[in-house]
C-alpha positions in Angstrom: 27.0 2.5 -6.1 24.5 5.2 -6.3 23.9 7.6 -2.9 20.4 8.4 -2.2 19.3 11.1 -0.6 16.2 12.0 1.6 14.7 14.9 1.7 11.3 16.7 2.1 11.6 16.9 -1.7 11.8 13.1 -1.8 15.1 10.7 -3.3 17.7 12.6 -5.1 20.9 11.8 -6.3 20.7 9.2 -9.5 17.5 7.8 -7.9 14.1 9.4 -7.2 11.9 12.4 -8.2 9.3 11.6 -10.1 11.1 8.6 -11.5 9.9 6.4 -8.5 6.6 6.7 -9.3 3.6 5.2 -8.6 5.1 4.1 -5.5 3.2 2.5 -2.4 3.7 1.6 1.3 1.0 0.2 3.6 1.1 -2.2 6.7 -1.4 -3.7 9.1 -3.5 -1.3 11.5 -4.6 -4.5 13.8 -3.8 -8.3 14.2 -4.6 -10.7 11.5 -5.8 -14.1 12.4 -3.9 -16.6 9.8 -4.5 -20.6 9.0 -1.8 -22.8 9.8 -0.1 -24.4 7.1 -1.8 -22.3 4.3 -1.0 -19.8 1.6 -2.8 -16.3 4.0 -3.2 -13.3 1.9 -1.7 -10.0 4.1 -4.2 -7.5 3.9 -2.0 -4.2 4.8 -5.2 -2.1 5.0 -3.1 1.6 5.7 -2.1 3.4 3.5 1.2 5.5 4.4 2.0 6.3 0.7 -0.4 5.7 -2.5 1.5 8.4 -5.1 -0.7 6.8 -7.8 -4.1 5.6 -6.2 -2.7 2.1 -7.5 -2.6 0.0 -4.0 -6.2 -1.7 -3.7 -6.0 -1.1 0.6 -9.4 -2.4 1.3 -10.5 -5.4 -1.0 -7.7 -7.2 -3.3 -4.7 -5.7 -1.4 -2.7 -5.5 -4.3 -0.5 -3.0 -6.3 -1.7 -2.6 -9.9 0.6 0.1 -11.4 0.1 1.9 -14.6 3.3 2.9 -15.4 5.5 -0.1 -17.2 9.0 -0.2 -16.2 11.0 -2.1 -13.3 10.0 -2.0 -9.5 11.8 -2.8 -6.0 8.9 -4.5 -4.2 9.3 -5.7 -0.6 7.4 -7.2 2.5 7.8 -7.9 5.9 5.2 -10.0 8.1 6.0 -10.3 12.1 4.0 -13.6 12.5 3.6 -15.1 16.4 1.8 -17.8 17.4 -1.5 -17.2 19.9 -1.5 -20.0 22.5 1.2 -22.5 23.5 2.1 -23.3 19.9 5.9 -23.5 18.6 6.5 -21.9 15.0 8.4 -24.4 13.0 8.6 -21.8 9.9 7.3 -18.9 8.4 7.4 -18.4 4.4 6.7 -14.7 3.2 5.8 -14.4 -0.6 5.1 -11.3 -3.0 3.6 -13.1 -6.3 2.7 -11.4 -9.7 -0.1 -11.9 -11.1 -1.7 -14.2 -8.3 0.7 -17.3 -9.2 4.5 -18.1 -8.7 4.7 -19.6 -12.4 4.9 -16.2 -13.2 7.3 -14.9 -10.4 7.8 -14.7 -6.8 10.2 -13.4 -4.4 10.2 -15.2 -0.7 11.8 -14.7 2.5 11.9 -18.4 4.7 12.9 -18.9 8.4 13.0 -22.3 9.7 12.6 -22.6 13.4 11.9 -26.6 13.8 15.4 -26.8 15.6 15.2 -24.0 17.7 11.5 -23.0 17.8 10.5 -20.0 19.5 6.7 -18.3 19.2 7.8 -16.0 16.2 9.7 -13.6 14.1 9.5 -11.2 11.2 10.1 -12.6 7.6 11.6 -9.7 5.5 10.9 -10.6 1.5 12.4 -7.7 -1.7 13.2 -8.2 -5.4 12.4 -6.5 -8.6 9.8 -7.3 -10.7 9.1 -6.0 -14.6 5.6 -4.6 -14.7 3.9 -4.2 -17.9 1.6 -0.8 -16.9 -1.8 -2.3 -17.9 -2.4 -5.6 -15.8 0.1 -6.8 -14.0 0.0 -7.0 -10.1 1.4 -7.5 -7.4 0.3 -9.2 -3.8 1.9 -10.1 -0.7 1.2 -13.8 1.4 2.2 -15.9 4.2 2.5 -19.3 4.7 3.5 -20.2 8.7 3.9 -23.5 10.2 3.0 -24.0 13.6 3.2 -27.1 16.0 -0.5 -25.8 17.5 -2.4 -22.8 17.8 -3.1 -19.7 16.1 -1.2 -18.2 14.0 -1.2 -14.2 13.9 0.4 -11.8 11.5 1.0 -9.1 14.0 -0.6 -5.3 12.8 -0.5 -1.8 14.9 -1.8 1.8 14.4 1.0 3.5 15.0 4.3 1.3 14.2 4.8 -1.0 11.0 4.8 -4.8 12.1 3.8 -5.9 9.1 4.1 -4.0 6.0 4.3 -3.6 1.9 5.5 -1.3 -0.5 7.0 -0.9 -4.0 8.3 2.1 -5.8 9.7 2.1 -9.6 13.2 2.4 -10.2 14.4 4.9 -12.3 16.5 3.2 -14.9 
């Protein structure tokens, strides 16, 4: 098992330094208005880290690194449903190169027994990234009985977010 440590000098201890990177976290500044019973594309628009410039936060939302090797990549989306809707489930998926045929990691929540207005899906894995054009995105897929569904996005905490840093191995 290998400690990590934080510091103002970043991971140490067997993991981090400049080993990590490019590495990446954004979330969602506001609410995002998602379709029911469709694949939604999370757009975290704000940037917290970017060490590479490699997290597209304003068009294609996705992490294109440019350094091969193996990264952790995770997301969580806190999805509620506007109106007097139920959520039956909420699916959270990070895909590489736009298509699960190639990979995918997912977090799932079924609600249809107890159903409740929302809840955060929390999704992580690693992926191999080749360092010239493979990517990575983030999507939602909720189910509701009715209404709106809303991935939920704030200034100032992190609702909804996605990140990825490289592993050092």
């Amino acid at each position: 098992m290998a400690i990590i440590k934080i510091s103002s000098g970043g991971l140490a201890s067997g993991v981090g330094g400049d080993d990590n990177t490019p590495a990446f976290f954004a979330h969602l500044s506001a609410n995002q208005t998602l379709t029911n019973n469709a694949r939604n594309k999370i757009q975290c628009n704000t940037e917290v880290l970017d060490s590479g410039g490699q997290y597209d936060n304003s068009s294609n939302y996705r992490f294109t690194p440019t350094t091969a090797g193996k990264y952790y990549v995770f997301a969580n989306c806190d999805i509620a449903s506007e109106g007097q809707g139920t959520v039956n489930w909420m699916l959270n998926e990070i895909f590489k190169n736009g298509t699960s045929s190639n990979l995918r990691v997912y977090g799932y929540m079924d609600l249809r027994n107890n159903g409740g207005n929302g809840g955060n899906i929390f999704a992580g894995g690693v992926f191999d990234m080749n360092g010239s054009s493979d990517y990575i995105e983030f999507y939602s897929y909720p189910g509701l009985s009715s209404g709106t569904p809303t991935a939920y996005g704030n200034a100032t905490t992190y609702n909804t977010f996605f990140g990825a840093l490289k592993l050092g191995i």
